[in-house]
C-alpha positions in Angstrom: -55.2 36.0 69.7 -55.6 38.5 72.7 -58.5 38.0 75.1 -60.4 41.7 74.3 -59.8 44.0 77.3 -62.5 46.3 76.5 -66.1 45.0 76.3 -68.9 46.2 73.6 -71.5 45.2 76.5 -70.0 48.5 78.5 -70.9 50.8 75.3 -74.6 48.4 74.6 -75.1 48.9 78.7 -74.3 53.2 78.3 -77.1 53.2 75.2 -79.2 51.2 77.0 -78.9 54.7 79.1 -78.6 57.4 77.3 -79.8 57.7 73.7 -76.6 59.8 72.6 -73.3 60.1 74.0 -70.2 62.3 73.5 -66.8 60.8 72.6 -65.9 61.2 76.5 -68.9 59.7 78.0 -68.1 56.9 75.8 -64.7 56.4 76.9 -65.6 56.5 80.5 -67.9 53.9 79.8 -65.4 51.7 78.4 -62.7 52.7 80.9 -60.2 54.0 78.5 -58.4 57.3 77.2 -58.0 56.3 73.9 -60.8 57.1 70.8 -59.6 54.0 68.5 -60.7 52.2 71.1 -64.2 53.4 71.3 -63.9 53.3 67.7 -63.4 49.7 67.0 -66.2 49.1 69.7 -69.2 51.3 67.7 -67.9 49.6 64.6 -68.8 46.2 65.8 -72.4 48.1 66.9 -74.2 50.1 64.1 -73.6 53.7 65.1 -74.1 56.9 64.1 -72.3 60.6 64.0 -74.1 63.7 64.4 -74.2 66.1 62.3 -74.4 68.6 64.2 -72.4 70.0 66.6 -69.1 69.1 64.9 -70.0 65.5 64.8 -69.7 65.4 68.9 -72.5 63.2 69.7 -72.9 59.3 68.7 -76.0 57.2 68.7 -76.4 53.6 67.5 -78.3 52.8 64.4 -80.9 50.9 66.8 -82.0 54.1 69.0 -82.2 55.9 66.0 -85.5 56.8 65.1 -85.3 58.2 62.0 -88.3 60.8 59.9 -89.0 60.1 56.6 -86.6 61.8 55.4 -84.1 60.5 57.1 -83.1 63.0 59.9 -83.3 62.4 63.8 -83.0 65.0 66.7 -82.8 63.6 70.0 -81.4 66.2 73.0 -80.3 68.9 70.4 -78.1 66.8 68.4 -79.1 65.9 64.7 -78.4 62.8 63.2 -78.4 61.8 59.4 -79.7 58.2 58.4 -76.8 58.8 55.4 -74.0 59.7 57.6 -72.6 63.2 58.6 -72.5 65.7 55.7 
C-alpha cells in the first residue's frame, strides 16, 4: 500500500481557518492541481457543497451550523444540511 502523499490534516488545518473554501483554495492547501484529490480528502471529513453559487464553496459538516430548517449562510454562500438541490 502507498504511503498517502497528500495529508487530510492540511484540509482540517485550512477549516480550522476559514469556515468555507473554494475548490482552489482547497487545492492549494493540499498542494495539488488535481480535484479527485481534494475529493477523496473531504470524503474522509464530513463536508458539505453549497448550494449556492454553482456549488463553488465547501464547508465541513462540523463548522456547519445549521437553522432549524436546515439551511446555513456563512460569507454569502448557502449550505443545505440535505445536500445541494
Amino acid at each position: 500500500m502507498r504511503t498517502p502523499k497528500f495529508s487530510v490534516a492540511a484540509l482540517r488545518s485550512f477549516f480550522n481557518k476559514h469556515s468555507t473554501g473554494t475548490m482552489r483554495q482547497l487545492k492549494d492547501a493540499l498542494g495539488t492541481s488535481v480535484d479527485m484529490t481534494v475529493f477523496r480528502k473531504l470524503r474522509q471529513l464530513s463536508y458539505h457543497t453549497s448550494y449556492s453559487h454553482q456549488g463553488k464553496y465547501y464547508t465541513l459538516d462540523e463548522l456547519a451550523d445549521f437553522d432549524s430548517s436546515g439551511l446555513w449562510q456563512c460569507d454569502g454562500a448557502r449550505f443545505s444540511k440535505q445536500g445541494p438541490c
